[in-house]
C-alpha positions, 0 to 999 in steps of 0.5 A: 654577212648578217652576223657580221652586222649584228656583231658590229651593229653598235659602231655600225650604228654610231658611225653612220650617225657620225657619217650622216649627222647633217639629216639625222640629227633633224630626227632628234624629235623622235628619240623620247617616243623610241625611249618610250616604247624601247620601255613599254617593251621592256616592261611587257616581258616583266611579270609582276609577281615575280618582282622582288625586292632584294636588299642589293637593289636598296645600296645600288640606288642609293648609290645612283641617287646620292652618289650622281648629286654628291658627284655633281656639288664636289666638281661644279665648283671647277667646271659646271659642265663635267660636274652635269656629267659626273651626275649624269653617268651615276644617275642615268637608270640601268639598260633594258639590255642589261638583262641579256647581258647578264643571263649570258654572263650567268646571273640572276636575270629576275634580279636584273629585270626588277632593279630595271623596273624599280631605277626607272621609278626612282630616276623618274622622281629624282631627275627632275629635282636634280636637273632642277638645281643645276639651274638649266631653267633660271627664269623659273622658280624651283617648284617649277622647274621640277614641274616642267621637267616632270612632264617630260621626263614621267611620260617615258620613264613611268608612263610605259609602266602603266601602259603595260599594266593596262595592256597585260589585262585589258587587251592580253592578245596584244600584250602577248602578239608584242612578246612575239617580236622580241627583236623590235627592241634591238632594232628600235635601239639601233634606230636611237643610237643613230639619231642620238649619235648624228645629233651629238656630233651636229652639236659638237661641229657648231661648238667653238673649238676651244670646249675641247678640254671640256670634250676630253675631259667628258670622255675621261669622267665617263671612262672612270665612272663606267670602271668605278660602276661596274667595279662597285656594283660587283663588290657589292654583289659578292655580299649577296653571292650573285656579283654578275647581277649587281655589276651590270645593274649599276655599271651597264646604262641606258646611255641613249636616254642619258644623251637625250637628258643632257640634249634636253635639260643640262648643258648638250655638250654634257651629252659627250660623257653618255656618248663615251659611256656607250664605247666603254661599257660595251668594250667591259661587256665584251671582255665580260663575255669573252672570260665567260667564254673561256671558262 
C-alpha cells in the first residue's frame, strides 16, 4: 500500500486538491514559506566546493532568460494571457528533484545540483524586471514595480542561499541534523502540490465560462514548451557528452513555484500552463525511467 502511495503520489496529491479545493485553497498563504524551505533543503545537500560552472549551464540560461521574454513579446500581440504562459514555462527555474531524476537516469548529478543553484540566482533577478514589464502593477512606476516584486520573489529564491550558508558554518550540528531528514522535502512538496492545485481549481470554478480557449490554449502552450525543453536541452547536452544532465536542467521545472508566480504577480488564469506542465514532465520522466529500465 505505501508503495502504492508513493508511486501515485503525484495524482494523489493534485486530486485531492481538486477534490478539496473549497479548504485548501485558504492555505494558499502557506505556499512561498514551503517554497522556501523545499530550497533551504535543497541547498543544504549542496557542497560549495564542488559547484562548477560548466559552459552548458551558460546556453541553458541564456535560453531560459532570452528565450521566456522573446516567447512573451512574439505572442502578447494575440492574447497577453498565454504570451504570460509562453514566459512562464521557459523562465520557471529548474526543480529541486530534478537531481533524483537525473542520477536514476545516469547523468551527472553534481551538474544538475550546481545549474539548480546558479537558475534560482538568475531567475531571482530576471523575474522581477520580467513580471515588471507585463504591466501586473500599472499604478506604479517600472522601478518600482521591479522593487515590490523583488521583495518577494528574493526572500525564497535567495534567501535559502544564505540561510544555508550561515547554518553550514555557524551551527553545523543542525546543518547536518537537516541532512538526516531526506524525506521532509518530498513531503513538504507533496503538501505544495495540494495547495497550488485547490487554489487553481478554486480560481478557474470563479472564472466566466468563456476563458476556456485561453484554458485550453494554456494546456497546449505548456505541453509544446515541455516537449521543445526536454528536447532542447538534450541536444545541447550531446555537445558535451552528458544529454541526461542538460535535459532535465532545462525541461524538468519547479512548476509549484511557476503556479504561485502566475497566482501572485501575472494573470492567475496563467497559473493553468504551470498546472499542465507538472502532467506532462512527469509522463516524460516516467517514459524516461521506463527506456532506462529496459536498458
Amino acid at each position: 500500500m505505501l508503495k502504492f502511495i508513493k508511486d501515485w503520489i503525484l495524482p494523489i496529491a493534485m486530486i485531492t486538491g481538486a477534490l478539496t479545493h473549497k479548504w485548501v485553497s485558504h492555505l494558499s498563504f502557506l505556499t512561498p514559506y514551503l517554497l522556501f524551505t523545499m530550497l533551504l533543503l535543497t541547498f543544504c545537500k549542496i557542497s560549495f566546493k564542488d559547484v562548477r560552472f560548466h559552459p552548458a549551464h551558460l546556453w541553458l540560461l541564456l535560453i531560459q532568460l532570452t528565450g521566456s521574454i522573446g516567447l512573451y513579446y512574439l505572442i502578447l500581440p494575440f492574447d497577453p494571457v498565454i504570451a504570460q504562459g509562453f514566459m512562464l514555462c521557459v523562465l520557471v527555474p529548474t526543480a529541486t528533484a530534478a537531481a533524483v531524476i537525473t542520477g536514476m537516469l545516469g547523468g551527472n548529478v553534481g551538474f544538475l545540483t550546481t545549474y539548480v543553484l546558479f537558475c534560482n540566482i538568475a531567475v531571482a533577478i530576471a523575474a522581477p524586471i520580467y513580471f515588471s514589464l507585463t504591466g501586473v502593477h500599472e499604478e506604479l512606476s517600472f522601478i518600482q514595480s521591479v522593487w515590490h516584486i523583488c521583495q518577494k520573489v528574493f526572500p525564497i529564491l535567495i534567501l535559502p542561499l544564505f540561510v544555508t550558508i550561515i547554518l553550514r558554518y555557524l551551527t553545523p550540528k543542525f546543518h547536518k541534523a537537516l541532512l538526516g531528514i531526506p524525506k521532509l522535502t518530498f513531503y513538504l512538496w507533496v503538501s505544495a502540490l495540494t495547495i497550488v492545485t485547490g487554489n487553481t481549481v478554486q480560481f478557474i470554478i470563479n472564472q466566466d465560462n468563456t476563458e476556456y480557449k485561453t484554458e485550453i490554449g494554456l494546456l497546449v502552450v505548456s505541453l509544446i514548451l515541455c516537449c521543445l525543453q526536454f528536447l532542447t536541452g538534450r541536444h545541447i547536452g550531446k555537445h558535451y557528452g552528458d544529454p541526461v544532465s542538460s535535459g532535465q536542467g532545462l525541461g524538468q521545472k519547479n512548476t509549484i513555484l511557476g503556479i504561485w508566480m502566475a497566482q501572485t504577480y501575472l494573470h492567475p488564469l496563467t497559473a493553468i500552463a504551470p498546472a499542465g506542465y507538472i502532467l506532462w514532465q512527469n509522463i516524460i520522466n516516467s517514459y524516461q525511467l521506463y527506456r532506462k529500465g529496459k536498458t
